[in-house]
C-alpha positions in Angstrom: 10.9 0.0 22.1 9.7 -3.2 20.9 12.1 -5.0 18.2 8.5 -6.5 16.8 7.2 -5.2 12.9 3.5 -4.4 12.8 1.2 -5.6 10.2 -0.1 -3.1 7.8 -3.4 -2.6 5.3 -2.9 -0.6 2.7 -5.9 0.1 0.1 -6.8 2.2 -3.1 -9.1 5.4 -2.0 -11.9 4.9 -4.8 -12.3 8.6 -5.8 -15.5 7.8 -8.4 -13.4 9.0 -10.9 -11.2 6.8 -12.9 -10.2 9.1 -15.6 -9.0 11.8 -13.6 -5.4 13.1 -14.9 -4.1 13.5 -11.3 -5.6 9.4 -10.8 -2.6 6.9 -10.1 -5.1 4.5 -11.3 -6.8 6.7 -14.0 -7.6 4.2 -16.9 -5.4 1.5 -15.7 -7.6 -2.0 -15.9 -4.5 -4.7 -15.4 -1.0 -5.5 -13.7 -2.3 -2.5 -11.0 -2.2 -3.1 -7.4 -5.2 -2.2 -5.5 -4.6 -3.2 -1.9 -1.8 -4.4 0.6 -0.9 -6.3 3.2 2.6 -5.4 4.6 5.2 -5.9 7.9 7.0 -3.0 8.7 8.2 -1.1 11.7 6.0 1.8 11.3 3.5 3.7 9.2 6.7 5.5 7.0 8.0 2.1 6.7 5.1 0.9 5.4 4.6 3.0 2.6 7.8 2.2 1.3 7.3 -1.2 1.3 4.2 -1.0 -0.5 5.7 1.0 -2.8 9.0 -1.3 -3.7 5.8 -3.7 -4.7 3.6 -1.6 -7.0 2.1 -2.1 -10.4 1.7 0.1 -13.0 -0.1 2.7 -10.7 3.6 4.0 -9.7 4.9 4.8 -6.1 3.5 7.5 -5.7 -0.3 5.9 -5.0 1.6 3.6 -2.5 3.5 6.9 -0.4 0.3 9.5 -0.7 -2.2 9.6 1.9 -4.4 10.5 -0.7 -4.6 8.3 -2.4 -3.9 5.3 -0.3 -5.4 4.2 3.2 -2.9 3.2 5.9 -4.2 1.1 8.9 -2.2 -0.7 11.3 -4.2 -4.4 11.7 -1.0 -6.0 14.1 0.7 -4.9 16.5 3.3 -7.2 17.0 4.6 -9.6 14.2 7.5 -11.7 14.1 7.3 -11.2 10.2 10.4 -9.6 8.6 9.9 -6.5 7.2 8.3 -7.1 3.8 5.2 -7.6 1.7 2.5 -10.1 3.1 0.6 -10.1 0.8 -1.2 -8.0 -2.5 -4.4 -7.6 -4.5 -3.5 -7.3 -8.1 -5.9 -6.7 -11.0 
């Protein structure tokens, strides 16, 4: 077992329909995080980072695979477990 993070992308699943009740997003134009770049040790981990560092679109869009894409981009990162970096609008 490596004691290396990976690198994580995390980004919005654009459903076409903003006003939808279920939407983490629905009507939300500002202060809303819409993608993110995070170290963690694994996918579970990596969710929860993402959401420590959400807008006003709440945790949940961050911890749902339905809402959110999940995609390891690294490996192998001497980067502490944390955010790297995140698209706000």
């Amino acid at each position: 077992m490596s004691d290396k993070n990976k690198i994580y992308l995390l980004e919005r699943i654009e459903t076409g329909n903003d006003e939808a009740k279920d939407d983490p997003w629905a009507g939300m134009q500002v202060d809303v995080a819409v993608g993110m770049v995070v170290s963690a040790v694994d996918a579970i981990n990596a969710r929860e980072v993402a959401g420590k560092h959400c807008g006003d679109e709440g945790l949940r869009a961050w911890h749902d695979e339905n809402w959110t894409t999940l995609k390891c981009i690294s490996q192998e990162t001497s980067e502490p477990v944390g955010l790297v970096l995140r698209n706000m609008l």
